[in-house]
C-alpha positions in Angstrom: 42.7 15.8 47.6 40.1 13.8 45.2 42.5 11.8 42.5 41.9 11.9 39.0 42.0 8.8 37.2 45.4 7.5 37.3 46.0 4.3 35.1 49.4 2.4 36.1 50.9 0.2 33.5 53.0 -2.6 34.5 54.6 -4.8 31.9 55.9 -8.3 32.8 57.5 -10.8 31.8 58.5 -14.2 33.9 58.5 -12.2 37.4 56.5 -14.4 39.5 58.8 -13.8 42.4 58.5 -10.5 42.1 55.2 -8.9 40.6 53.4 -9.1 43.9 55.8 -6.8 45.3 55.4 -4.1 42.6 51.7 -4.8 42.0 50.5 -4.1 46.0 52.9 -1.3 46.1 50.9 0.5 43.8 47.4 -0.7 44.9 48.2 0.6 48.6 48.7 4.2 47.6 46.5 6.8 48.6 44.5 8.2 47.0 43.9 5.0 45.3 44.4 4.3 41.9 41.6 4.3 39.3 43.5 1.0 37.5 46.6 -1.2 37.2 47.0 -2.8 33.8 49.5 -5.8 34.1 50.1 -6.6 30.8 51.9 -10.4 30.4 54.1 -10.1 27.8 53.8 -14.0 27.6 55.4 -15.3 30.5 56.0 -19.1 31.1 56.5 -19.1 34.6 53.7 -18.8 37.2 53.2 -14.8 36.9 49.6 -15.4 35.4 48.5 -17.0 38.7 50.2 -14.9 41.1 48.7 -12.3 39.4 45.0 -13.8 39.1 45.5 -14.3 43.1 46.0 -10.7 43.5 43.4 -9.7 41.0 40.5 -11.9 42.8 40.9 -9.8 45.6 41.2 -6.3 44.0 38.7 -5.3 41.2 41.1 -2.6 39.5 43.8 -5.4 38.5 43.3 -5.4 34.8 45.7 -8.7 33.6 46.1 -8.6 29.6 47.8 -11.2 28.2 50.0 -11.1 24.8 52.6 -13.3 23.0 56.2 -12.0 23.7 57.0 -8.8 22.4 59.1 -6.9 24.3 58.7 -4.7 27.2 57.7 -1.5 24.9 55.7 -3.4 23.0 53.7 -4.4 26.3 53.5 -0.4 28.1 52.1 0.6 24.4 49.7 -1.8 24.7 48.7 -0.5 28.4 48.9 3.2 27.5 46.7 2.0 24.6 44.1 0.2 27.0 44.3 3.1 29.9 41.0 5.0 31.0 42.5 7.3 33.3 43.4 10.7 32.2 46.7 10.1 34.0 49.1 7.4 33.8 51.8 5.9 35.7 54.1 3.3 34.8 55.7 0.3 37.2 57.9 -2.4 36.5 57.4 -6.0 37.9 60.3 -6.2 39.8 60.4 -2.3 41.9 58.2 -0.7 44.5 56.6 2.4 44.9 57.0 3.5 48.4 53.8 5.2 50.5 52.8 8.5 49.7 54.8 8.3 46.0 51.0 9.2 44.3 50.0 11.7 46.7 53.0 13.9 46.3 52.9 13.6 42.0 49.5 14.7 42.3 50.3 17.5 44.2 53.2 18.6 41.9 50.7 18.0 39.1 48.2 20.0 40.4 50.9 23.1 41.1 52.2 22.8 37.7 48.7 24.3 36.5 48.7 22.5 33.1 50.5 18.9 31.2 53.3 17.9 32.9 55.7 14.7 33.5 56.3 14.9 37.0 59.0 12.3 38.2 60.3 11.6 41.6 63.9 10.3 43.1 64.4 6.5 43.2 67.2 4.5 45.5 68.7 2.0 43.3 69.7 -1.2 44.3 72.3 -3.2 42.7 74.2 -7.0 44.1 77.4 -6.1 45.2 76.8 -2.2 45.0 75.9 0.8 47.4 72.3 1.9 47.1 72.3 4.9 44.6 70.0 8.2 45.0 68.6 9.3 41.5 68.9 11.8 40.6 71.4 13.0 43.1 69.1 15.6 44.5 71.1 18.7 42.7 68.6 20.8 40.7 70.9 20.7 37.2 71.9 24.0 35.4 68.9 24.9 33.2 66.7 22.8 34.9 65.6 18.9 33.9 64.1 19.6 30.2 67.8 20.5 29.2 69.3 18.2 31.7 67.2 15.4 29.7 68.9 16.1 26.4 72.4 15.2 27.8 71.4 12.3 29.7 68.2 10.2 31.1 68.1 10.5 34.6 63.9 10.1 34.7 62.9 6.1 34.6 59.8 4.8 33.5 58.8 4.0 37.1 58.9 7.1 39.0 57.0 9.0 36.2 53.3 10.3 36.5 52.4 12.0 33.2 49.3 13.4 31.4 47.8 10.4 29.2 47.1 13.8 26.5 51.0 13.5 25.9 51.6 10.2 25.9 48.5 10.3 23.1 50.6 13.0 21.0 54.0 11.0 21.1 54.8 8.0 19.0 55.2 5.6 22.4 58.0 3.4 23.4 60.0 2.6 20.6 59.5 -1.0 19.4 63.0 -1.5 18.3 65.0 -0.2 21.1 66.5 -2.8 23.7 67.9 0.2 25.5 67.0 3.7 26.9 63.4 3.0 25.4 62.0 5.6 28.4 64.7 8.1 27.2 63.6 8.1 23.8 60.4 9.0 24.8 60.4 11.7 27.0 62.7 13.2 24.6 59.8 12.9 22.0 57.3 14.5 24.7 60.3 17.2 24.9 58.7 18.3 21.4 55.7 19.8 23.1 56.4 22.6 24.5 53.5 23.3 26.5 54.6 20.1 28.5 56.6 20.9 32.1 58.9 18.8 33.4 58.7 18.8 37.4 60.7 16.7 40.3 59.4 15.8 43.4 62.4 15.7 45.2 61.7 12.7 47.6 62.7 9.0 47.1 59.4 7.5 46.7 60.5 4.3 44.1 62.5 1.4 45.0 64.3 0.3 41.9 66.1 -3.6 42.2 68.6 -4.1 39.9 68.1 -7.7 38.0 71.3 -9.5 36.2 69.9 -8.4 33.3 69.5 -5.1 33.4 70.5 -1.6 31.2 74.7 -1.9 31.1 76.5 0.8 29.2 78.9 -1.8 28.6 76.0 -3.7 26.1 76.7 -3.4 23.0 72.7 -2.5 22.4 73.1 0.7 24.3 75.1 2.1 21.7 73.1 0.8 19.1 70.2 2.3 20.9 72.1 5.4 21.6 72.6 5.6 18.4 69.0 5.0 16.9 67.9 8.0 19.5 70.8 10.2 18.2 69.5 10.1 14.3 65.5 10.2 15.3 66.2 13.7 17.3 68.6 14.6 15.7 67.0 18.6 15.2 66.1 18.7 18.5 69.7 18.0 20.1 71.0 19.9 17.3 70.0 23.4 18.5 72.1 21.9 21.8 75.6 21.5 20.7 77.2 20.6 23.6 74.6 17.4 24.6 74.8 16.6 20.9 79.2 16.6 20.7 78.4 14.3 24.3 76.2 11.9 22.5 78.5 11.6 19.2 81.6 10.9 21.2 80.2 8.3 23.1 78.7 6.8 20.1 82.2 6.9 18.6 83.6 5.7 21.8 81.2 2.6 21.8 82.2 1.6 17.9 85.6 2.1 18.9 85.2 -0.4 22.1 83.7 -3.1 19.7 86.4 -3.1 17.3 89.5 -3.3 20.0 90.6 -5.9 22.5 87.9 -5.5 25.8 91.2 -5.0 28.2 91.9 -1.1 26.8 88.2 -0.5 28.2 88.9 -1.4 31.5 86.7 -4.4 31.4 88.8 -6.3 33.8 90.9 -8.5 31.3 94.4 -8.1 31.4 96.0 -7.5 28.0 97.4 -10.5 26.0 
């Protein structure tokens, strides 16, 4: 199957030990990509040159520098610079595993019209048990009302239409937390868009230190931000709205009370 032009964004910042990974992962699918826009978001460790080595022998390496701004700051800037008519998203410390663009093309193509097509990812964490998401279960009412309880689509395993990136107001600039979330609920808005699973693990996520905790105080500040911005939206769903409040409620509560009566490990004084 010919490809159409498929831009991957990859933001980065400070991953010189681990961009190479992510960037050949995506260069060795097939059918090849038309682009891969690795946008520096001002990194101080040797990322520009493990990059540049990696661009000198592959013409559709794309390296945009910018002064630090923040991860969503960086894939708007990509999404804004992308000539494909498709666009993909990686981050600088993953992998895509063979075959990942092949079979989002094909779901793509069988959806017959705009789509965010997503695929399973193994997650690996220090200390943890690789994780499957999602779980493999298609949910009850499929994955556009599975989204509005909870995100279980990240940024990496997503191929979407650039057309509704274009009519969405992009990664939220503000939010430190569930920025991809935010998003696709904003797609959610246009209803002509289809939301499809290719039920394969094709991504290889790798947990860093400092990664997305729902013990982090800016998840519930983000949580809460996405809350009031679709608020009609999750509105005409009660029960993913009463899910959202209480852990909102649940997250204040946690910040004004001793850390032991959350289980976080301490014992109580």
């Amino acid at each position: 199957m010919a490809a159409p032009g498929v831009s991957v964004v990859i933001p980065v910042f400070n991953r010189a030990a681990t961009v190479e990974r992510a960037v050949r992962s995506v260069l060795e699918q097939s059918p090849p990509v038309l682009e891969v826009l690795v946008i520096d978001d001002g990194s101080t460790d040797e990322t520009a040159r493990v990059v540049g080595q990696i661009a000198a022998q592959d013409s559709r390496i794309r390296y945009i520098r910018q002064p630090h701004a923040g991860a969503n700051a960086a894939r708007n800037r990509g999404i804004e610079l992308a000539e494909g008519t498709l666009v993909a998203f990686q981050d600088s410390d993953d992998e895509w595993l063979p075959g990942k663009l092949q079979a989002q093309l094909t779901a793509r193509q069988a959806a017959g019209g705009p789509a965010l097509v997503f695929c399973r990812q193994a997650v690996h964490e220090p200390g943890r048990p690789c994780r499957l998401v999602p779980d493999g279960v298609d949910p009850p009412g499929g994955h556009r009302r599975q989204l509005l309880r909870e995100n279980h689509i990240s940024t990496q395993t997503v191929l979407v239409d650039k057309a509704l990136l274009a009519a969405s107001a992009g990664f939220d600039p503000v939010l430190r937390r569930l920025q991809d979330w935010d998003l696709w609920l904003g797609m959610l808005r246009q209803r002509r868009q289809q939301v499809v699973l290719v039920p394969k693990v094709l991504v290889n996520v790798y947990r860093q230190p400092d990664s997305i905790s729902e013990d982090d105080p800016a998840y519930y500040a983000a949580l809460e931000r996405i809350v009031r911005k679709h608020w009609p939206l999750l509105a005409a769903h009660p029960y993913a709205l009463l899910r959202h409040l209480y852990r909102i409620a649940r997250g204040r509560l946690a910040g004004a009370m001793p850390p032991w009566l959350f289980g976080s490990g301490r014992t109580a004084p």
